[in-house]
Each structure stands twice: as structure tokens, then as C-alpha cells.
C-alpha positions as CSV (number, residue, x, y, z in Angstrom):
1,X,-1.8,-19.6,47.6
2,X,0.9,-20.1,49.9
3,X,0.7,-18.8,53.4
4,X,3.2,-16.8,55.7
5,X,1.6,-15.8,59.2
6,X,3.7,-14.1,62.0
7,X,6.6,-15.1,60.8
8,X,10.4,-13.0,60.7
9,X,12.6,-13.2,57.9
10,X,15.8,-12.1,57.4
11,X,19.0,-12.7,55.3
12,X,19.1,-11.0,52.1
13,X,16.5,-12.2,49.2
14,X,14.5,-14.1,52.4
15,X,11.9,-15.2,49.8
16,X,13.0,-13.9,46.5
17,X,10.9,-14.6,43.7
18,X,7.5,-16.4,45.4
19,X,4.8,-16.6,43.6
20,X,1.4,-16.7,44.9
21,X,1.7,-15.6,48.6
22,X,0.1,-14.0,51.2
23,X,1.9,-12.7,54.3
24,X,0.0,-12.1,57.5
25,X,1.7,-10.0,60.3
26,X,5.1,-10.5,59.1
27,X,8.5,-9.0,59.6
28,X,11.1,-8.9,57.2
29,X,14.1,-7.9,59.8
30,X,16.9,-7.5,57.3
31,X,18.8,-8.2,54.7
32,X,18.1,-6.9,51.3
33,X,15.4,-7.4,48.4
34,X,13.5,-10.2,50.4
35,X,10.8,-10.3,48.1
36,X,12.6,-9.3,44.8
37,X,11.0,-10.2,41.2
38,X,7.8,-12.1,43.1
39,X,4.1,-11.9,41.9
40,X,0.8,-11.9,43.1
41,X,1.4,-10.9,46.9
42,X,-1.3,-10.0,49.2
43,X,0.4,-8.8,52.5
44,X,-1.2,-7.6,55.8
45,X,0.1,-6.2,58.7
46,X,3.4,-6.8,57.5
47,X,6.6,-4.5,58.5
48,X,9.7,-3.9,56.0
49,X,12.6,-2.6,57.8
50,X,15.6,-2.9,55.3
51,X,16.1,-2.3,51.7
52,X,14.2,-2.8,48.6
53,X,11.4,-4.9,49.6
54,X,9.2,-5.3,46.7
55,X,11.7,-4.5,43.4
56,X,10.5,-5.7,40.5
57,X,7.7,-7.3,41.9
58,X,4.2,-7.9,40.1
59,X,0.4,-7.8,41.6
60,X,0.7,-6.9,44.6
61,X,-2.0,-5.8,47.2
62,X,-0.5,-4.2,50.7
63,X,-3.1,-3.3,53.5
64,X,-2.3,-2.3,57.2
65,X,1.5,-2.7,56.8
66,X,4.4,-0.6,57.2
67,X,7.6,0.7,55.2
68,X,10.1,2.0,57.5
69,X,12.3,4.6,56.8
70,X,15.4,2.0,56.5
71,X,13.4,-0.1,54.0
72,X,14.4,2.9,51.1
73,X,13.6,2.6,47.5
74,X,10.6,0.4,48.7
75,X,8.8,-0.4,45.7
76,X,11.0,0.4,42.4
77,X,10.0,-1.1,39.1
78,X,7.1,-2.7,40.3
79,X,3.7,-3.4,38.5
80,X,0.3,-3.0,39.2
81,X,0.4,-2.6,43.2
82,X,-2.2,-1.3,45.3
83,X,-1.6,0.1,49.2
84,X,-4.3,0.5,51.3
């Protein structure tokens, strides 16, 4: 599994499409769909501020991490994720 820790991201589609990630106090500044059509995520402490962070994504586990207001439609058309 790769590994993202306290990292910032931005541009849009940052890291469209990973596969087999975990993110570990992260921020994804801006820019939109930075995560798009990716699969098995595990992501802690992690902030979304801009748009469509997880579409279309697949087996995902989010704990301890934030979805701001700005970071609308969050999670459309994606399977099997669990928020804790």
C-alpha cells in the first residue's frame, strides 16, 4: 500500500485514480476531483476543501477527517465506504 503522510495537494485530479493508498494527515487544498475513480483508500486525519473528493471511488475507509463545506458533492457514486 502506498503511503501519503502530511502532505498538501492541489491542482485538479492531484491523485486521480490511486489505487491502494493510505493518506495520513493530508490536505487536498484545491482543485477538483483529486481522488476521482480510486480504490481501496484508507484516509486519516485528512481535510477536503474543494470539490468532489472521492467520485466514483471504491473501498474506502475515512476516520478522523474532515469534508468542508467547499468540498460539495463529496462522495457521489461511490461504493462501499465507511466514515468514522
Amino acid at each position: 500500500m502506498k503511503e501519503y503522510k502530511n502532505g498538501t495537494y492541489t491542482g485538479e485530479r492531484a491523485l486521480f485514480a490511486s489505487k491502494d493508498a493510505s493518506f495520513d494527515n493530508c490536505l487536498f487544498k484545491d482543485g477538483e476531483s483529486p481522488l476521482k475513480e480510486s480504490s481501496n483508500l484508507k484516509i486519516n486525519k485528512t481535510t477536503f476543501a474543494w470539490k468532489y473528493p472521492l467520485w466514483y471511488c471504491t473501498d474506502v475507509l475515512v476516520e478522523n477527517s474532515l469534508i468542508k463545506e467547499t468540498a460539495r458533492s463529496g462522495i457521489w457514486y461511490t461504493k462501499n465506504i465507511t466514515m468514522n
